[in-house]
C-alpha positions in Angstrom: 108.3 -53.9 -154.9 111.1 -54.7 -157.0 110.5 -52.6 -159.9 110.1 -49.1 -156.9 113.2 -49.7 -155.7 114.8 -50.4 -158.7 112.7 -47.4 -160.3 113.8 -45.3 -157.2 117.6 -46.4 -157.1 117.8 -45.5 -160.8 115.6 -42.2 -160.5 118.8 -41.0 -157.8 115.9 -40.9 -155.3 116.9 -40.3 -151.4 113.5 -41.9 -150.5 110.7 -43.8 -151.9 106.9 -43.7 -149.9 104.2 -45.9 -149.6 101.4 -44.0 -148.1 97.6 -45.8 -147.9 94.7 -42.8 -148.2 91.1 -43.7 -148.1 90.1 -44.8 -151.3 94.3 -45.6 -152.9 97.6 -46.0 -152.2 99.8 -43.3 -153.1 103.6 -44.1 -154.2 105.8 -41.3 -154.4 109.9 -40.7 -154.0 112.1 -37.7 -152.9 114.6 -36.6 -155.9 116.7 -33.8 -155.3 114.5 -32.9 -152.5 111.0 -32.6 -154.4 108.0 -35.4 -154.1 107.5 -36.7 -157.3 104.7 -39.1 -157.9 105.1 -42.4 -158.9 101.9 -44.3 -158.8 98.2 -45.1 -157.5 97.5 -48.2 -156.3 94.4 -50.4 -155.7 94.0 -50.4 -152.0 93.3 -54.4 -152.3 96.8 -54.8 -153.3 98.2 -53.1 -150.0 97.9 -56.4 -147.9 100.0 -58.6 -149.9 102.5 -55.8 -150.6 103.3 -54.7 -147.3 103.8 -58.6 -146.1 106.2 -58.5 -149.1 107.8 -55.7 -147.6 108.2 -56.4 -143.9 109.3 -60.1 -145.5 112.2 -58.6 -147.2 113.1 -56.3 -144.4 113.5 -58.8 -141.7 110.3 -56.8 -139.9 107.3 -58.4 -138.6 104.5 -59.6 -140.4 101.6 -60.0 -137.9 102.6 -56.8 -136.2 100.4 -53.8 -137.4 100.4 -51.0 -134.4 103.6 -50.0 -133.6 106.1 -48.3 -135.7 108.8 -50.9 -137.2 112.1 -50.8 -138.7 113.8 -52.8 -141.0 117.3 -52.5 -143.3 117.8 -54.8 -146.9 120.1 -54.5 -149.5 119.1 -53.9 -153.0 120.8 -54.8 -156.3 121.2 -52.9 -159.3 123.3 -53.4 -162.5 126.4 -54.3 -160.8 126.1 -52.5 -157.6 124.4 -53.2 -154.2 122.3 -51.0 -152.6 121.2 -50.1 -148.7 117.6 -49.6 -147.8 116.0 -48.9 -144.8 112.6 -49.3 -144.2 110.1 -47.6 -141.4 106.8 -48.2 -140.9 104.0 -46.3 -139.0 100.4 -47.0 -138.0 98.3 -44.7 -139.4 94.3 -43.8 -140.0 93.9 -46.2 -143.1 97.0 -48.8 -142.6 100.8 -49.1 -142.4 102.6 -45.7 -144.0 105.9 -47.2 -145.4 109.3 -45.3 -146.1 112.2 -46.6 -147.3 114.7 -44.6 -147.3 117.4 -45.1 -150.4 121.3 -45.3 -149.0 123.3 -45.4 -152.4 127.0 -45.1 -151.8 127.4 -43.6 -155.3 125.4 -40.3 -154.3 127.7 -39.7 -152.0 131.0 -37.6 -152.8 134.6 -39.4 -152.8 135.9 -35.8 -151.0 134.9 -32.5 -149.5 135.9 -31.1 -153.2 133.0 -32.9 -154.3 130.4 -30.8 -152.5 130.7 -27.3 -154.5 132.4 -25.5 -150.6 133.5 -21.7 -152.0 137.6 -22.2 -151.1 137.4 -19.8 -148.2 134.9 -21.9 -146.2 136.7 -25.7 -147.7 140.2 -24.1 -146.8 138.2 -23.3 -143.0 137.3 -27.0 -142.8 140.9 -28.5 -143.7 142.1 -26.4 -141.4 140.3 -27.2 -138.6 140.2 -31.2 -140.3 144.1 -30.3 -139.4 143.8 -29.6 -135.7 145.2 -33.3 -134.0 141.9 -32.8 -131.2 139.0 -30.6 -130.7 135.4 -30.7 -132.1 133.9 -29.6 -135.5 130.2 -29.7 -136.2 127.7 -29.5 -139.1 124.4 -27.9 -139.2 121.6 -27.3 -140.5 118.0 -28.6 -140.8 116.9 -32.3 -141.9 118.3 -32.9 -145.3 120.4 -30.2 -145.3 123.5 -32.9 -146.5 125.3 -33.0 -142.6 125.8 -36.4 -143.2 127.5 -36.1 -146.9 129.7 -33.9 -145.2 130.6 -35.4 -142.3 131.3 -38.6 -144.6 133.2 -36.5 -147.2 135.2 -35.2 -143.9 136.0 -38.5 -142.7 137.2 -39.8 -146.2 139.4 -37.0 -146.4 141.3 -37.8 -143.4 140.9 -41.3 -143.7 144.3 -43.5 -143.8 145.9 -46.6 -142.1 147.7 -44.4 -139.8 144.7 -43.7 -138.0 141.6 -45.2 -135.8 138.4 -44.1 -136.9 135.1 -44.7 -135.1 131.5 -43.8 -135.6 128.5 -43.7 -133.7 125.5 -43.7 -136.1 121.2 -44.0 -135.8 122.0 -45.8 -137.9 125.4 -46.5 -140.0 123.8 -45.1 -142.9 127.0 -46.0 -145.6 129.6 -48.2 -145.1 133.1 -46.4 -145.2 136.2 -48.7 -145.7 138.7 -48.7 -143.2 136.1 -47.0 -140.4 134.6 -48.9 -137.5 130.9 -48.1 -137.5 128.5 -48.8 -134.9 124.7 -48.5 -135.1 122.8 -47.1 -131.9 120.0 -50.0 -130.8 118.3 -47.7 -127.9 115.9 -50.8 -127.4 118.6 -52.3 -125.9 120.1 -49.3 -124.0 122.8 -48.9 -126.5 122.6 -45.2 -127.2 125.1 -42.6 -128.3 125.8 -42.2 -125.0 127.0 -46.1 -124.1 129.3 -46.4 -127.5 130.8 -43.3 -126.7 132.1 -44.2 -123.6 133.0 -47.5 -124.9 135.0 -46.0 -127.8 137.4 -44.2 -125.5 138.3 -47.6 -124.1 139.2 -48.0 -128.4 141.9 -45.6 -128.4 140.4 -43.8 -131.0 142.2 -41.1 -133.0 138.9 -40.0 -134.7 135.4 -40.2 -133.6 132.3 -39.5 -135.4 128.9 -39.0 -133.6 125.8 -39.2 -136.0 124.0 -36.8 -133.8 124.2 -34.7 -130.9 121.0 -35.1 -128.9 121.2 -34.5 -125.5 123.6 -33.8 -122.8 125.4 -36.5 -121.7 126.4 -37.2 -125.4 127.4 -33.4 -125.8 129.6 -33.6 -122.4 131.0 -37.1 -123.7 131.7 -35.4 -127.0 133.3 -32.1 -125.7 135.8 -34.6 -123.2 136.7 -36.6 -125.5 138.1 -33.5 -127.8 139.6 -32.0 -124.7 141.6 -35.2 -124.5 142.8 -35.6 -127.7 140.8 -37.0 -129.7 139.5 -35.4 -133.2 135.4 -35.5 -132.8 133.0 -35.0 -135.5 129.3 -34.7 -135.2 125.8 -32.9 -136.6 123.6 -30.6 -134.7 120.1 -29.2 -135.7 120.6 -25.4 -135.8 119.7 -22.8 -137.8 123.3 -21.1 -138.6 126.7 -21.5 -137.4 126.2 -19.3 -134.0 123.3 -21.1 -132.5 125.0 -24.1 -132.6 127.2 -22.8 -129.7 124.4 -21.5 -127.5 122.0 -24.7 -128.7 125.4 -26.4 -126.9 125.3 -24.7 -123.5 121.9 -24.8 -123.6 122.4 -28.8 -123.4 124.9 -28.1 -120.4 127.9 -28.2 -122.2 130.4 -26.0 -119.7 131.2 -22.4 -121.8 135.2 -23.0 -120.8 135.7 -26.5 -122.4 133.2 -26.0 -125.3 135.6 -22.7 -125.8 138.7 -24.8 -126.0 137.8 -27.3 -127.8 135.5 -25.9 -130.6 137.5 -26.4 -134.3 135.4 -25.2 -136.0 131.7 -25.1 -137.3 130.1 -25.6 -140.8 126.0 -24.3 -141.4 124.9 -25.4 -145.2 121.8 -25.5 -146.7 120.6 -27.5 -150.1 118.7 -25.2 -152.8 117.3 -25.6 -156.0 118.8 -24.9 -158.6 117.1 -23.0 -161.8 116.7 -26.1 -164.6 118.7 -25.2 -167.5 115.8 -26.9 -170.1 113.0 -24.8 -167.8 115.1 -21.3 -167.4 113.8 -18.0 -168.3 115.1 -14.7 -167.7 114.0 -11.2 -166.5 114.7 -7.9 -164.9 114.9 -7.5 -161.2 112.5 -5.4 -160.0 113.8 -2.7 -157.4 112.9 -4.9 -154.3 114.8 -7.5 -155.5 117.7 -5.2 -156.3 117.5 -4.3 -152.5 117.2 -8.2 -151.4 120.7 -9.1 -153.2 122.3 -5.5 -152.2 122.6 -4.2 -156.0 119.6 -1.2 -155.1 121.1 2.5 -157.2 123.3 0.4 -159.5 122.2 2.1 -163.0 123.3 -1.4 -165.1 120.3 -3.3 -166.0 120.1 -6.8 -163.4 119.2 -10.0 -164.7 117.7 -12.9 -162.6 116.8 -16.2 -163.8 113.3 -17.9 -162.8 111.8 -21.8 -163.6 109.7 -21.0 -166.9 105.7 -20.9 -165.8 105.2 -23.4 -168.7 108.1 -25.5 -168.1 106.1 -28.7 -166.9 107.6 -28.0 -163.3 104.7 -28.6 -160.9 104.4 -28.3 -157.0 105.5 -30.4 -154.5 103.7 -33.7 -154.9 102.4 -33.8 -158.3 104.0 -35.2 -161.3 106.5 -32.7 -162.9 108.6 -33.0 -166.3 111.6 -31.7 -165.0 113.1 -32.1 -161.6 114.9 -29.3 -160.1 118.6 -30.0 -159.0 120.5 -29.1 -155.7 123.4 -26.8 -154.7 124.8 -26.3 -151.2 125.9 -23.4 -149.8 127.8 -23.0 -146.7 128.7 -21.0 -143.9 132.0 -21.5 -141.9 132.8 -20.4 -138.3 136.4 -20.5 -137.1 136.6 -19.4 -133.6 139.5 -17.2 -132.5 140.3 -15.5 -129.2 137.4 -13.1 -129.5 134.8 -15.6 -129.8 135.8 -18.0 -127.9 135.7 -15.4 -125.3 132.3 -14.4 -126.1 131.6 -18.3 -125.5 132.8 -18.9 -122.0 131.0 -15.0 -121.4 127.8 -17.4 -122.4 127.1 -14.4 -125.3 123.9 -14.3 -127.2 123.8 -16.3 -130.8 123.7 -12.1 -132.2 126.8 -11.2 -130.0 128.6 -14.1 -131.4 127.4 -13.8 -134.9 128.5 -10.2 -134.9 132.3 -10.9 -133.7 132.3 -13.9 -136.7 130.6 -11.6 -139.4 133.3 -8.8 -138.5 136.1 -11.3 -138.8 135.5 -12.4 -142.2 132.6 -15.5 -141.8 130.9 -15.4 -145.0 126.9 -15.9 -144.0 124.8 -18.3 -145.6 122.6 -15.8 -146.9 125.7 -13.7 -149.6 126.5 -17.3 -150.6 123.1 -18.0 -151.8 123.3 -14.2 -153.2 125.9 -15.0 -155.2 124.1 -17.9 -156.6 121.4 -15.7 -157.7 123.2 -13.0 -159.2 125.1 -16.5 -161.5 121.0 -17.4 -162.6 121.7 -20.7 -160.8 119.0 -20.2 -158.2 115.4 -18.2 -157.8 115.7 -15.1 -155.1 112.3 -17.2 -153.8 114.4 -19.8 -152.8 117.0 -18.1 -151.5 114.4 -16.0 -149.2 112.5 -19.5 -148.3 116.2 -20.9 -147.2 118.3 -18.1 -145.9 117.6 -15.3 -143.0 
């Protein structure tokens, strides 16, 4: 167990699995968002292993049918590590991830994170506003949470109270008081909010937004002057406003109090040891908007005989990850639109025509630079 974590930790690995089949035990970890397999196991070592594993993790050992969770810390070199392990009863035994929390992946500022200037100027700006509410979006493992942290670090300083709400306090952040949600308990986002304001809190920072009563919380607290930073699972910047009122957030207050609202995505990036070149064919010269241009367009692809192999199967090289990001500031037009309850196209429309630069011309532009395939950009923008 040692040797995967420490394998893991050192590979820059965001997770490390454990997952029993019928005749082996599969090990694989998540680098840069790709599975990349690790080893086979007998499956008459699994016993012993996963009693080592629950040991170290403060789980229990006799308990084999409900899902379990655990946290340990992990040393390597001169550094310690966070892990958090999750269990789950399945066909042939205990599926085990741990999930790798290593404070040096994560950026020292929002400068860190590759943000084009227009959309990291957007996000100071509204980092500037003294109250109001600024989310991040985007599917699991799109990076919310390096953000978020990035954003908090930024505008970290003795001169103010910073408090978190986390499922759970994934990295520790100096100077922050961090509190992990234990719903077996009935401590929920919902509970630590409402204790928080009780804090006098300058800054807040909500994990997640789930459900209503943590959306209402969270939209209150910006109204009264409080600085509120959270994640939301939406598909671009716009939905996140209807997925909001959806919840039961009221249109007026979620109008007033909006800052601001960043979308991102992670994509792969073309290896630089794996790249090959060629010329765009005409639908691809439509896709990225260059269709009539009479100078000859060059895209960069993964070499077919790079060593690069699918997801899940042992690969030489392992593709690297870019963000790109969207920005929505709202001004008087949209956050009309909002209380008018408009449609995610309605409001997307009014953003696009005031100068909100869509996910899908940043990933263009990454194209058009050879540092990413059109494919991806089609599999990861609409």
């Amino acid at each position: 167990m040692d040797q995967l974590l420490r394998g893991a930790v050192e590979s820059g690995a965001s997770d490390l699995h454990i997952e029993p089949l019928q005749n082996s035990i599969r090990i694989r970890q998540r680098v840069n968002g790709r599975f990349v397999h690790v080893a086979t196991l007998d499956t008459n070592l699994y016993s012993g292993l996963l009693s080592a594993i629950k040991v170290m993790n403060g789980a229990d050992v006799a308990e084999f049918r409900v899902p379990q969770d655990g946290r340990m810390k992990f040393g390597v070199g001169d550094r310690s590590v966070d892990v958090r392990m999750s269990t789950l009863p399945t066909r042939f035994g205990e599926s085990v991830v741990f999930r790798v929390l290593d404070r040096m992946r994560i950026g020292s500022s929002l400068d860190s994170l590759g943000i084009p200037g227009p959309e990291l100027a957007g996000i100071r700006r509204a980092l500037a506003d003294p109250s109001g509410i600024i989310l991040a979006t985007g599917p699991t493992g799109s990076g919310k949470t390096t953000t978020l942290y990035c954003a908090i670090q930024e505008i970290n300083h003795p001169g103010l109270k910073i408090l978190t709400v986390e499922d759970p306090v994934e990295y520790a952040l100096e100077g922050v008081v961090q509190v992990a949600v234990n719903p077996s308990i009935g401590l929920d986002f919902a509970r630590v909010l409402r204790a928080f304001l009780r804090h006098d809190p300058d800054v807040m920072l909500i994990g997640e937004i789930r459900d209503q009563e943590t959306a209402s919380i969270g939209i209150h607290a910006a109204m009264t002057g409080h600085r509120v930073l959270s994640s939301l699972h939406t598909r671009d910047s716009a939905s996140a406003v209807v997925r909001l009122i959806d919840m039961g957030a009221e249109p007026f207050m979620l109008a007033e109090t909006l800052s601001g609202v960043i979308a991102q995505r992670l994509l792969k990036c073309v290896p630089d040891e794996a790249m090959e070149t060629y010329p765009a064919s005409e639908d691809e010269r439509i896709l990225l908007g260059r269709y009539g241009e009479e100078q000859p367009l060059i895209l960069s692809r993964t070499a077919s005989n790079s060593g690069i192999k699918p997801d899940g199967m042992d690969g030489a090289v392992t593709p690297e990850r870019i963000g790109i990001f969207e920005m929505l500031i709202p001004d008087a037009d949209i956050r009309d639109s909002i209380i008018d309850k408009s449609s995610v196209q309605q409001i997307r429309a009014i953003a696009l025509s005031h100068g909100m630069t869509p996910l899908r011309e940043h990933a263009i532009r990454l194209v058009l630079q050879g540092q990413v395939e059109i494919k991806e950009m089609l599999m990861q923008t609409a």
